[in-house]
C-alpha positions as CSV (number, residue, x, y, z in Angstrom):
1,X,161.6,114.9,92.0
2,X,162.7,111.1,90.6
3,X,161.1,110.3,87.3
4,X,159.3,114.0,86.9
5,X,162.5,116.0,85.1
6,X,161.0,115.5,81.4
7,X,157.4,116.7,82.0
8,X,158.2,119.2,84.5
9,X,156.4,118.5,87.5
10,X,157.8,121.2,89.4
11,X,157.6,124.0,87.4
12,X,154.5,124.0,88.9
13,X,151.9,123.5,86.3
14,X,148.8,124.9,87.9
15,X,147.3,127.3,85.9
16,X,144.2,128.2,88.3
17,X,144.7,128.5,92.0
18,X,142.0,128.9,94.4
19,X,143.4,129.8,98.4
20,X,141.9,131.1,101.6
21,X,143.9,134.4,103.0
22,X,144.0,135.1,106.7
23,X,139.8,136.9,106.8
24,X,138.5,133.8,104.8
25,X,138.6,135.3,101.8
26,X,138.5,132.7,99.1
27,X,140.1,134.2,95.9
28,X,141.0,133.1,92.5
29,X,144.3,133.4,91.7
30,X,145.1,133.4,88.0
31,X,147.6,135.8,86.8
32,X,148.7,138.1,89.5
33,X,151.9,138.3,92.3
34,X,150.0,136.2,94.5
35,X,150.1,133.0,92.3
36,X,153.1,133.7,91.9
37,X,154.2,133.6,95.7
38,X,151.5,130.5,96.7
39,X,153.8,128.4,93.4
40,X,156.8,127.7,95.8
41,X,155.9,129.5,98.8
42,X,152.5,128.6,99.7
43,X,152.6,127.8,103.3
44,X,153.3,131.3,104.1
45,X,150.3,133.0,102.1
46,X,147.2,130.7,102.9
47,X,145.6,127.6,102.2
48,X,145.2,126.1,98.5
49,X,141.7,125.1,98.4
50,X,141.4,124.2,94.6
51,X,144.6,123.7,91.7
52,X,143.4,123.6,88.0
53,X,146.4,122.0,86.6
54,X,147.3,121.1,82.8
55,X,149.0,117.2,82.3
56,X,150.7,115.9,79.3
57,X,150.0,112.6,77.8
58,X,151.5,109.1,79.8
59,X,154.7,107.6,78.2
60,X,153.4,104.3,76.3
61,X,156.5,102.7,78.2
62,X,159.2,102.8,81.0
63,X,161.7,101.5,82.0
64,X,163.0,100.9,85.7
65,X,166.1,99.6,87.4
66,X,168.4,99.5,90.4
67,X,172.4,99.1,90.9
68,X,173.2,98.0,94.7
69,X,176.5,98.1,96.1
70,X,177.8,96.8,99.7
71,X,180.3,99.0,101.6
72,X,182.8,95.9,101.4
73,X,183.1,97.5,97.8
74,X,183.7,101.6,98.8
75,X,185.8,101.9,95.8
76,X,183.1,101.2,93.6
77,X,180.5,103.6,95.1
78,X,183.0,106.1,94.9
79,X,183.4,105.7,91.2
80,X,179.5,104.8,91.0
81,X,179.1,108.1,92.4
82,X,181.6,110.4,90.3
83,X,180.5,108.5,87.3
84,X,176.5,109.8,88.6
85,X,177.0,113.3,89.7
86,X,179.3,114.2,86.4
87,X,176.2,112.8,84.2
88,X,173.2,114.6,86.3
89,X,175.7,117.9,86.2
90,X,175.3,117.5,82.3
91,X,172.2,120.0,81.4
92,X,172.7,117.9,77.6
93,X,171.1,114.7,79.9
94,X,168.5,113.7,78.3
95,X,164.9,114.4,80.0
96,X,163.4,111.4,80.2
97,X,165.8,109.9,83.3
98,X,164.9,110.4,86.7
99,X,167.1,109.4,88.7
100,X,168.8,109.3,92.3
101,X,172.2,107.9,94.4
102,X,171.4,106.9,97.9
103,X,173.5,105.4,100.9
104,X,172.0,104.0,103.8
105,X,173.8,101.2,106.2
106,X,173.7,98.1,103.8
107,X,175.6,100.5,100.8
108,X,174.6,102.5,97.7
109,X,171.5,102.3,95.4
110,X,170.9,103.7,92.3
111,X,167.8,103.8,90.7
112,X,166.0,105.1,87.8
113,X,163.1,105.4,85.8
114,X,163.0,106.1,82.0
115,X,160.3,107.3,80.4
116,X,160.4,105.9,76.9
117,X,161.4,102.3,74.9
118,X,164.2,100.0,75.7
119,X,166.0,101.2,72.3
120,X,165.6,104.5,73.2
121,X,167.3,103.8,76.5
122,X,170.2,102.1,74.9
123,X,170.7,104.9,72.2
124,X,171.0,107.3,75.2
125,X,174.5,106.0,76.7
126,X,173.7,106.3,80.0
127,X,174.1,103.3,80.9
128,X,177.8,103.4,79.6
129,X,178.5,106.9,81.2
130,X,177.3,105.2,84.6
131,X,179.6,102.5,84.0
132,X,177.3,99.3,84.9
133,X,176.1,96.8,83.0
134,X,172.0,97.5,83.7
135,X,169.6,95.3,82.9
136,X,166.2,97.6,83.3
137,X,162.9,96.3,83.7
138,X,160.2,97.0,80.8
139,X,157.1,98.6,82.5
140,X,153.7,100.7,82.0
141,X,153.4,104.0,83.7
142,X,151.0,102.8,86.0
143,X,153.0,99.7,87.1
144,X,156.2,102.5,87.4
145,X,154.3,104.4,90.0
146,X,153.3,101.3,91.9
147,X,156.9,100.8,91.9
148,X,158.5,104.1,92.9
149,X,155.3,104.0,95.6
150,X,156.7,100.8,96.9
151,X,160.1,101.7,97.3
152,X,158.9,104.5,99.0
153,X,157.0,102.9,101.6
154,X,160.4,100.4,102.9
155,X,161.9,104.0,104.2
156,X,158.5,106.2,105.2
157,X,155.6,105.1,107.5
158,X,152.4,106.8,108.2
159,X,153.1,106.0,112.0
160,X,153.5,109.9,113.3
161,X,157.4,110.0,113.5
162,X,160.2,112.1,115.5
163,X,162.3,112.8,112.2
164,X,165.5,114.5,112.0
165,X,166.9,116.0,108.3
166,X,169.7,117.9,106.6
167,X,169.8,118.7,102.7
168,X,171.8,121.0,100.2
169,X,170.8,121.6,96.4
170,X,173.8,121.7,94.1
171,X,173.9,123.8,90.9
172,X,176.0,121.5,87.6
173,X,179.2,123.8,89.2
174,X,178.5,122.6,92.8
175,X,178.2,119.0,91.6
176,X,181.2,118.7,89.4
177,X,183.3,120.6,92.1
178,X,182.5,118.8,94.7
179,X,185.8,117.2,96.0
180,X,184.9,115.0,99.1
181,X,183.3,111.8,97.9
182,X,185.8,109.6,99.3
183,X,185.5,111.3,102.7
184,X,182.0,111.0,102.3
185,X,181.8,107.3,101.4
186,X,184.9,106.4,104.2
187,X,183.1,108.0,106.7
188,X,179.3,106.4,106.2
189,X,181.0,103.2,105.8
190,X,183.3,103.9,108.9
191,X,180.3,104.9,111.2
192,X,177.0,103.0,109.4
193,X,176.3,101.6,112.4
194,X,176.7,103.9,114.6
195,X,173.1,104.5,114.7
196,X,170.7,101.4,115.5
197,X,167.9,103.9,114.2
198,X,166.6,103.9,110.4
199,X,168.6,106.4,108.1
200,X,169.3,107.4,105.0
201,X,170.8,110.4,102.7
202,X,169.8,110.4,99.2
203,X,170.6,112.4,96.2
204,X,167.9,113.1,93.3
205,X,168.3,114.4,90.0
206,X,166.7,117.5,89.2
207,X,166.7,119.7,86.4
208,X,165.0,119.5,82.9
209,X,162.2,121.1,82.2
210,X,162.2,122.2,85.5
211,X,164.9,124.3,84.9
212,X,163.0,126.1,81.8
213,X,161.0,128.7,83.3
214,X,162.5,132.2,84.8
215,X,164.2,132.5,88.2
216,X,161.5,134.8,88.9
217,X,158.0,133.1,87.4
218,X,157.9,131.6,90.8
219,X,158.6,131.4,94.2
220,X,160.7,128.5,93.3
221,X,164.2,129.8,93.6
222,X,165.9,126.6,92.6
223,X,165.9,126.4,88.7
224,X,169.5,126.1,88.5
225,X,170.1,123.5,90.7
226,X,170.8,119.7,89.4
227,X,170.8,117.9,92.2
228,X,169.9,117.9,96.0
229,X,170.5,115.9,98.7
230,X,168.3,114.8,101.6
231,X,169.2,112.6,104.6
232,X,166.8,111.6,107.5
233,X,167.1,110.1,110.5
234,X,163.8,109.0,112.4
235,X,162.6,106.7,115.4
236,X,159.4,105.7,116.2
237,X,159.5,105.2,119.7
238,X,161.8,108.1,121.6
239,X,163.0,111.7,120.7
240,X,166.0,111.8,119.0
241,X,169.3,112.3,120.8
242,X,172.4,114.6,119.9
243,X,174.2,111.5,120.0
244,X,172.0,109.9,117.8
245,X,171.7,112.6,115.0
246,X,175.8,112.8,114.9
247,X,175.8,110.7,111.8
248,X,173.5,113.0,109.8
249,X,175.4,116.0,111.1
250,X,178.8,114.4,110.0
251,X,177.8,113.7,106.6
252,X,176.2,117.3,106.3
253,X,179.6,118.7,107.6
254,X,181.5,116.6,104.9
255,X,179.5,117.4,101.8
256,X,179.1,121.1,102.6
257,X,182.7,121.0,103.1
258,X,183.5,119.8,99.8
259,X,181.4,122.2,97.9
260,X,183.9,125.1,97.3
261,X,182.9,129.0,98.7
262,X,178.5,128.5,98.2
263,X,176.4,129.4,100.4
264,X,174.4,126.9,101.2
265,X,170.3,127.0,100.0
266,X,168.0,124.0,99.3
267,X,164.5,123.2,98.4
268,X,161.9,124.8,101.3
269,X,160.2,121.0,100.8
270,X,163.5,119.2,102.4
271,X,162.8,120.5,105.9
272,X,166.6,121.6,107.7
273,X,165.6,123.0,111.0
274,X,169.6,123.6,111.5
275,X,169.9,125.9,108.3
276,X,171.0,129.4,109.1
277,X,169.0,131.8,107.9
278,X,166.2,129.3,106.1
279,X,164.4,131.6,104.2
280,X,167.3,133.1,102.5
281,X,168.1,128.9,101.8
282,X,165.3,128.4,100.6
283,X,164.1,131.3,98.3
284,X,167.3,132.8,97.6
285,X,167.0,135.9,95.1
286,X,163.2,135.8,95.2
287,X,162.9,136.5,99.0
288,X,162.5,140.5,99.0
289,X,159.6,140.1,96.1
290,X,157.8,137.5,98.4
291,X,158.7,139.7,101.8
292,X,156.7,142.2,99.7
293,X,153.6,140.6,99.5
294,X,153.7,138.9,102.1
295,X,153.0,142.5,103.9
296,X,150.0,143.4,101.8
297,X,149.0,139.8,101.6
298,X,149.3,138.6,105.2
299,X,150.6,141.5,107.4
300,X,149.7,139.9,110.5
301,X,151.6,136.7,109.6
302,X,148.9,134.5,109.9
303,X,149.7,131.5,107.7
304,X,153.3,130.4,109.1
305,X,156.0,128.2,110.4
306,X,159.9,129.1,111.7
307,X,160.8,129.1,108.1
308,X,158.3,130.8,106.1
309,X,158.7,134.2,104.5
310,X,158.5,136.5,106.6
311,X,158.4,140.5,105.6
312,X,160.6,142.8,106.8
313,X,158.9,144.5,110.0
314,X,158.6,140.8,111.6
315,X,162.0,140.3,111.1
316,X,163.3,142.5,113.0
């Protein structure tokens, strides 16, 4: 969701939808329950063959930077952190950040992309409500992308991968609430090499426009949320242990613990094959409308995985 809060990416701008149901029907979907469902939901309804989608014009600049911070300094990313959450909690922030807070085993990272001019950027305070002195780097859109793609591609590989995950969404009450950062950051910093196997929990910014449409316009039960966090453990050469994944399942443990009386829920594109009752997680107040077509639409539940909607005669 990085760099995509002003425009909206994930209110899911496709106006047209084309899918295949479960007899090889291919249907347009334009204005009807079933777009609705396929916008947040889609794995469970069929196959999208064709999006028709409407873009908005490319910022004439951006701006990018990144704030590392060693373990050796946990003090700092605890404040780096409090300072982050409280300004991503503020639904006043202004759209054009994207931004996230990750830890892996060399410390914290933040990074962000701004979609607009350097005077712009320093009229906005964030840097001064982040508390760093930042010195971002003036880019095009296109040169932005190439450099989100490229810090993408030092954590994921296109080698086929044994992965293991855990994530959480937060709503602006979750984030400001949330009262264990210091166990968080003591533990990590305790145990980051307790694992010899690549890891890392990340938390991105979300919001914006995102956060415009309806609860209900969509599958997409997640409008109120600010921020979610991801984590991953992988290994390209063995399955993954219980041992191994006791990291990831410590700092799950810690973070949901210091979110106050929630049930947890999170995005359905953060995979948690540990979440207790997923589709409830994942599409929250939405669920019995999609259970609902889901029966006329694909009775026979065809178009699945262990998470998907189900309706209510399969789950039972």
């Amino acid at each position: 969701m990085k760099g995509e809060i002003e425009k909206g990416c994930y209110c899911q701008r496709n106006y047209r939808n084309r899918k295949r149901g479960q007899v090889s029907r291919s249907v347009l979907l334009s204005s009807n329950r079933h777009r609705q469902a396929i916008r947040g939901a889609a794995a469970g309804f069929g196959i999208v063959t064709q999006f028709v989608i409407k873009t908005v014009e490319k910022p004439k600049k951006t701006l990018h930077f990144t704030h590392r911070t060693p373990y050796t300094n946990s003090e700092g990313i605890v404040e780096q952190f409090k300072r982050w959450k409280e300004m991503v909690a503020d639904k006043k922030l202004d759209h054009r950040i994207g931004t996230e807070f990750a830890l892996d085993p060399e410390g914290s990272k933040i990074t962000a992309t701004w979609f607009g001019t350097r005077q712009d950027f320093d009229q906005s305070g964030i840097a001064e409500r982040l508390g760093l002195k930042l010195t971002p780097v003036e880019s095009s859109w296109v040169n932005t992308k190439r450099w989100q793609y490229e810090n993408a591609v030092l954590t994921l590989s296109d080698i086929p991968t044994e992965f293991f995950s855990r994530s959480l969404g937060f709503t602006a009450d979750d984030a400001t609430s949330f009262n264990a950062t210091e166990r968080l950051v003591q533990l990590i910093a305790a145990n980051k090499s307790q694992s010899k196997l690549k890891w890392f929990c990340i938390f991105d910014a979300t919001g914006g426009k995102v956060a415009e449409p309806a609860m209900d316009s969509t599958a997409y039960a997640h409008r109120d949320k600010v921020m979610f966090y991801q984590s991953y453990l992988y290994n390209i050469w063995a399955p993954l242990t219980a041992e191994e994944k006791g990291l990831l399942n410590g700092i799950h443990e810690t973070i949901v613990g210091g979110i106050p009386t929630r049930s947890p829920s999170t995005y359905p594109g953060y995979i948690d094959p540990l979440l207790e009752n997923p589709q409830e997680a994942y599409w929250g107040p939405n669920l019995d409308r999609l259970e609902a077509i889901k029966r006329e639409w694909d009775p026979e539940d065809v178009f699945h995985n262990p998470q998907s909607v189900r309706h209510a005669k399969l789950k039972l």
